[in-house]
Backbone as CSV, one residue per row, in Angstrom:
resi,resn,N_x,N_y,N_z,CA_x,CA_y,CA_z,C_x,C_y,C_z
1,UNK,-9.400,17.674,-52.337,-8.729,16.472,-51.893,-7.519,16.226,-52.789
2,UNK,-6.567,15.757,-51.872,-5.209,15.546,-52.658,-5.422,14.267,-53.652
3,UNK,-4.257,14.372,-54.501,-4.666,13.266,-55.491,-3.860,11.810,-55.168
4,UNK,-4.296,10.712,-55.147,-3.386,9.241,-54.571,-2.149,9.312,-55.089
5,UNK,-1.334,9.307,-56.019,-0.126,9.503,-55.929,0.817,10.202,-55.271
6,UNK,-0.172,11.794,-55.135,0.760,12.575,-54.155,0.180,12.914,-52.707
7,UNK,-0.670,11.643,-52.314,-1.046,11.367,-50.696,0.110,10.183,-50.489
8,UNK,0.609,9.455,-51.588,1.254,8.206,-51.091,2.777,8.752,-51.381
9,UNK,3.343,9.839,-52.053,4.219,10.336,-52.325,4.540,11.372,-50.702
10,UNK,3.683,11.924,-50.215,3.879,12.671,-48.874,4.135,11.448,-47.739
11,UNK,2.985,10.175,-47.822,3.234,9.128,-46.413,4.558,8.797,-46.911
12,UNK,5.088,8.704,-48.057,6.433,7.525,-48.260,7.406,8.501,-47.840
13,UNK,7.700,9.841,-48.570,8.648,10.883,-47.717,8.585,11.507,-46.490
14,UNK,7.338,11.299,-46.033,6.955,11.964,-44.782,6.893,13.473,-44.964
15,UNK,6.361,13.713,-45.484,6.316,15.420,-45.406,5.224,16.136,-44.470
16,UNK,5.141,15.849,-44.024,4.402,15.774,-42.476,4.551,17.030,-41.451
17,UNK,3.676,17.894,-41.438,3.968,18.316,-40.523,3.614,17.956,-39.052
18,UNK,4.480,18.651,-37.973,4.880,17.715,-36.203,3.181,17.780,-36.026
19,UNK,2.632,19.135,-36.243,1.584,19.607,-35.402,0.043,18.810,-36.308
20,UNK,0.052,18.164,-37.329,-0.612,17.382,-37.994,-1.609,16.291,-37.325
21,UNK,-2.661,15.997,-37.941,-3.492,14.805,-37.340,-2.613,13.359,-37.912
22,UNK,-1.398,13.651,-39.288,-1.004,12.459,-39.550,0.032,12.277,-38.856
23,UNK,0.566,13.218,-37.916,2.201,13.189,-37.138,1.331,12.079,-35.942
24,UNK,0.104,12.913,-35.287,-0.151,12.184,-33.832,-0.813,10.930,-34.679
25,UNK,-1.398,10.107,-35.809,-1.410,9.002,-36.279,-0.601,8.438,-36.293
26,UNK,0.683,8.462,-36.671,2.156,7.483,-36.542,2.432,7.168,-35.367
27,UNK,2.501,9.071,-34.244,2.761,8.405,-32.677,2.080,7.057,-32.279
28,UNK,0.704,7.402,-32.598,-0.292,6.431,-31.585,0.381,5.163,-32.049
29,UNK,0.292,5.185,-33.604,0.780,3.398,-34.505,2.126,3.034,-33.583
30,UNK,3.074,4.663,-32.940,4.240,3.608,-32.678,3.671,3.135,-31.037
31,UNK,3.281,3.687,-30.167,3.009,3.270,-29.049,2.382,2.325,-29.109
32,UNK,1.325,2.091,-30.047,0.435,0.539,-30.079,1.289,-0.403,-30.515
33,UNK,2.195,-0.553,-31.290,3.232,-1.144,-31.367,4.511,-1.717,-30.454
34,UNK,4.375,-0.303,-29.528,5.802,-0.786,-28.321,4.776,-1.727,-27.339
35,UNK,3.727,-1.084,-27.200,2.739,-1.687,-25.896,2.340,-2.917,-26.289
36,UNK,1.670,-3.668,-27.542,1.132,-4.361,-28.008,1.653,-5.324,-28.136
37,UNK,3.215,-5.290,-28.749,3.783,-6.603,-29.027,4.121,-7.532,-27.991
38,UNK,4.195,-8.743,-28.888,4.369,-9.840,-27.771,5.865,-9.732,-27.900
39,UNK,6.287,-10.412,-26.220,7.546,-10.159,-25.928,8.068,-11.534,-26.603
40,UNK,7.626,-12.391,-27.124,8.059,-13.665,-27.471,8.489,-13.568,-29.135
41,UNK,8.342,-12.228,-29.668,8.836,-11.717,-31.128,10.145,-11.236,-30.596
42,UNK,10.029,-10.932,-29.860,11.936,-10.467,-29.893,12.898,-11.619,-28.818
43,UNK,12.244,-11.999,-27.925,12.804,-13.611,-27.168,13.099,-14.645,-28.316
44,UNK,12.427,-14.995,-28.886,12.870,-15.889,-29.604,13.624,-15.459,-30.771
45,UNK,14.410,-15.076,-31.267,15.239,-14.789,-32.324,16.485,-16.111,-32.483
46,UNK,16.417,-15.872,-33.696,17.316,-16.400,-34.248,18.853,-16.888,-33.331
47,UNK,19.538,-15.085,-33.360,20.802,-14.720,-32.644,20.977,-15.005,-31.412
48,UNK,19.602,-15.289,-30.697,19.227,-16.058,-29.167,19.953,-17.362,-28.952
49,UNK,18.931,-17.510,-29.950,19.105,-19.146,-29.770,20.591,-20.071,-30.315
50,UNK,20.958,-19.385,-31.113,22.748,-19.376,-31.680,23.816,-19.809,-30.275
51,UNK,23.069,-18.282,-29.544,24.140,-17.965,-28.606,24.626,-19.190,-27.363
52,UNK,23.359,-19.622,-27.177,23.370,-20.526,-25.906,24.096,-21.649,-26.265
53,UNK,24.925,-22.256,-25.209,25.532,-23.212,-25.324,26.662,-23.451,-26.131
54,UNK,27.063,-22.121,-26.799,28.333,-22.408,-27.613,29.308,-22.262,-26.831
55,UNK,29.663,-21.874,-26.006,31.256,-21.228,-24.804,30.879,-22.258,-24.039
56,UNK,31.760,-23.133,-23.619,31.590,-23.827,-22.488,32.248,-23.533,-21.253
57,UNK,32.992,-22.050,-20.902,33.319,-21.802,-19.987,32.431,-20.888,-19.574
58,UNK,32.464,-21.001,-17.910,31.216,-20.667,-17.056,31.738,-19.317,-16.481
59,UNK,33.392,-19.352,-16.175,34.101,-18.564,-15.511,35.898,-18.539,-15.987
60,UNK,36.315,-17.557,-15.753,37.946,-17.407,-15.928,38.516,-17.126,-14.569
61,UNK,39.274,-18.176,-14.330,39.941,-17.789,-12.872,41.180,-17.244,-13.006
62,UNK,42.362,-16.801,-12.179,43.622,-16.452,-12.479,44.585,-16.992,-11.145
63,UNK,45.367,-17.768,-12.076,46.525,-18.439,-10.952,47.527,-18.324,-10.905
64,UNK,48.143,-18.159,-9.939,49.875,-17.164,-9.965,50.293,-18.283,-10.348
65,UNK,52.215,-18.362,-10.881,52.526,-18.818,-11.173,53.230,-20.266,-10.360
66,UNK,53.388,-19.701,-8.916,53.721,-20.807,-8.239,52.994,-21.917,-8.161
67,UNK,51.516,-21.779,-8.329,50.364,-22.979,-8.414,50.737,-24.230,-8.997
68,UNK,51.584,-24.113,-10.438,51.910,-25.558,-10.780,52.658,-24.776,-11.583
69,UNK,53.568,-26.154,-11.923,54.849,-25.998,-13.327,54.793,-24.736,-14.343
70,UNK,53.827,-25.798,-14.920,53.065,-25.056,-16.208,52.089,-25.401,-16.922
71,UNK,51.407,-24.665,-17.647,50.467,-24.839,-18.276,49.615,-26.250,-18.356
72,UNK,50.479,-27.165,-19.184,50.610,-28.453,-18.894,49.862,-29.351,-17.807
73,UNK,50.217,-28.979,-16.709,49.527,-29.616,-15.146,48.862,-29.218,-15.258
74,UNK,47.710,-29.785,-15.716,46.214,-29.334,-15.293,45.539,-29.876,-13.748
75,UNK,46.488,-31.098,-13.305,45.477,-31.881,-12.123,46.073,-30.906,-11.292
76,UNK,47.338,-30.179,-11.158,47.683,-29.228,-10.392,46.525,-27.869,-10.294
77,UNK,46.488,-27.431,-11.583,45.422,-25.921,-11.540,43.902,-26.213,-11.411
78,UNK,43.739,-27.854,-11.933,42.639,-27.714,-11.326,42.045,-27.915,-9.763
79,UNK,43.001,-28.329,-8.924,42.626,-28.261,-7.812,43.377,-27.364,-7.141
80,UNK,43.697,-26.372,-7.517,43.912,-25.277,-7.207,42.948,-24.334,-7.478
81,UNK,42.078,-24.404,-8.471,41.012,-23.559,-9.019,39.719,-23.959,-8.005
82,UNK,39.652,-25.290,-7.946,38.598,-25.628,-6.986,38.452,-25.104,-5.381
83,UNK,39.865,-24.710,-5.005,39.806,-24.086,-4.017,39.700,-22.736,-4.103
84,UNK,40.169,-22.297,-4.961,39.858,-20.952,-5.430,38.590,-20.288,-5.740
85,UNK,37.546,-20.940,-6.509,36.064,-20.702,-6.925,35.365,-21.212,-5.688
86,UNK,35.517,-22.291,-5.018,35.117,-23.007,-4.030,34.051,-23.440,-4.745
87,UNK,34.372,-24.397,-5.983,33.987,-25.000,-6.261,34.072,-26.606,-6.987
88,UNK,33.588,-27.822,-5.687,34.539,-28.866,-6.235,34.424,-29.847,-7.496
89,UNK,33.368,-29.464,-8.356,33.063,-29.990,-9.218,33.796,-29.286,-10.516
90,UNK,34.403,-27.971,-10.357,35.187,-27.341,-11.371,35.758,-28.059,-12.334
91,UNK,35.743,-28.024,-13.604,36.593,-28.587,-14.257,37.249,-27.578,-15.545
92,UNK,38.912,-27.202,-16.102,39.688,-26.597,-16.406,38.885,-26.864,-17.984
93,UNK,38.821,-26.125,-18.710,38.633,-26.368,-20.234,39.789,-25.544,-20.890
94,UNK,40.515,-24.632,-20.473,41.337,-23.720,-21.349,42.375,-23.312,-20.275
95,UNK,44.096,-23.048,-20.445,44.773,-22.515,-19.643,45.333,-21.690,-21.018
96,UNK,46.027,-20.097,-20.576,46.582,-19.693,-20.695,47.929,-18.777,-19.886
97,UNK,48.478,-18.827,-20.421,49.903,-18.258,-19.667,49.655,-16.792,-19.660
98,UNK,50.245,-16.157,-18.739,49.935,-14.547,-18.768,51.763,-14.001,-18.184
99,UNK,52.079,-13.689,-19.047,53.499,-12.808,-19.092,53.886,-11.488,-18.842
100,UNK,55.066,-11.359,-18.423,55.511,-9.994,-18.489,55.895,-9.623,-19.475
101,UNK,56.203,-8.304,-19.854,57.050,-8.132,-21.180,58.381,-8.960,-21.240
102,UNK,59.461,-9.160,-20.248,60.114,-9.803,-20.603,60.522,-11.197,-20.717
103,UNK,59.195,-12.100,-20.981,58.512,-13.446,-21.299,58.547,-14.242,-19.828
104,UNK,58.267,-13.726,-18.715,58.448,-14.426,-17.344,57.129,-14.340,-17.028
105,UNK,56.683,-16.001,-16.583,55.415,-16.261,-16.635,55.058,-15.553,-15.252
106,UNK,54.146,-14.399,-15.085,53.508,-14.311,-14.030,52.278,-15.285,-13.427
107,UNK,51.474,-15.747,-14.257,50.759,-16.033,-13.696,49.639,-17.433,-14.987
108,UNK,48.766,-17.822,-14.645,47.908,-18.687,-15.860,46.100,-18.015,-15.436
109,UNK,45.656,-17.911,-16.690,44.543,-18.146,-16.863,43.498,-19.011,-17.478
110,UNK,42.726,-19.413,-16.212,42.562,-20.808,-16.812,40.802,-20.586,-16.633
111,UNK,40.056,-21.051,-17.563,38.520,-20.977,-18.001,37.834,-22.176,-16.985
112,UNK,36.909,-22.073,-16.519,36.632,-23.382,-15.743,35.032,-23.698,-16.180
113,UNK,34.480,-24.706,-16.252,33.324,-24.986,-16.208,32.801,-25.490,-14.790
């Protein structure tokens, strides 16, 4: 029999061979592991729960430029957006301008909730 330092010196490096009774011991540990766990250890995380509710835009629409002036008019893009999403409760949280290279507004993008 091997001696405890160098049984715990082989599990910690793995020196293992594939065809081993300790290789198919780890398999089984990992399958009882994928099968076993509860799905509510990885649902609930931390980075989950962070995520929700920070962006308050639902959607990004895109509106040519004839739609309104500029940027500015929002009561213009937003009821322009509402017909657009076909949705009348829309409301604008963010516009941006979208250009050509040679600074001529093509068009706005505007975030809607």
């Amino acid at each position: 029999m091997a001696s405890l330092p160098n049984t715990i010196k082989k599990a910690f490096l793995w020196t293992y061979e594939r065809n081993t009774w300790q290789w198919d011991a780890l398999c089984a540990l990992i399958l009882v592991f994928i099968f076993l766990t509860p799905k509510s250890w990885f649902e609930a995380s931390e980075r989950h729960a962070r995520g929700l509710h920070q962006n308050p835009t639902s959607a990004t629409v895109y509106v040519i430029a004839e739609a309104a002036a500029n940027e500015e008019d929002k009561g213009k893009l937003q009821e322009r957006v509402r017909v657009i999403s076909g949705q009348p409760n829309a409301e604008v949280v963010a516009v941006r301008k979208v250009q050509d290279k040679d600074g001529r507004i093509l068009g706005y993008q505007v975030d809607i909730r």
